[in-house]
C-alpha positions as CSV (number, residue, x, y, z in Angstrom):
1,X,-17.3,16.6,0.5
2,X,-20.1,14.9,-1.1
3,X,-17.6,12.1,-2.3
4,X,-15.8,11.7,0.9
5,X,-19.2,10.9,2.2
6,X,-20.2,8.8,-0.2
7,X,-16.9,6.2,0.2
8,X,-17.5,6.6,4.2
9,X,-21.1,5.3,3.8
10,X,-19.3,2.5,1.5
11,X,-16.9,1.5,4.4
12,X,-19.2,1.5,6.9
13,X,-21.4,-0.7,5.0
14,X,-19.0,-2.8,4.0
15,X,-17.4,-3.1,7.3
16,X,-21.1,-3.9,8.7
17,X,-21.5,-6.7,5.8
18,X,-17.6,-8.0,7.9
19,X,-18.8,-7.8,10.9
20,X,-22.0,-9.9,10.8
21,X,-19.9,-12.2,8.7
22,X,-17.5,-12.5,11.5
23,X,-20.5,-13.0,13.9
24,X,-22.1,-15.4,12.0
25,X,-18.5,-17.4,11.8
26,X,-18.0,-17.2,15.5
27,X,-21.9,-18.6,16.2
28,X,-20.8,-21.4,14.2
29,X,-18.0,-22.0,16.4
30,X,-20.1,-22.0,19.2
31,X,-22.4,-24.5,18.2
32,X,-19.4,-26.7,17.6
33,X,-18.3,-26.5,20.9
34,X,-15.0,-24.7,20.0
35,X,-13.9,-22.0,22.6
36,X,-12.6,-19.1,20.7
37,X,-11.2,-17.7,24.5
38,X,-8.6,-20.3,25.9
């Protein structure tokens, strides 16, 4: 149980450390005026 926690913590953190990434990507489009919805 302990270890099936453990890797769950993992994936959410690593899918947190994604998702800002993606955030951070999609900012950048903003700012350069690119529409990411056509």
């Amino acid at each position: 149980m302990h270890a099936s926690r453990t890797s769950e913590t993992f994936l959410s953190m690593t899918f947190d450390s994604f998702y800002n990434d993606l955030i951070e990507l999609a900012s950048k489009h903003e700012k350069n005026n690119t529409p990411l919805k056509s």
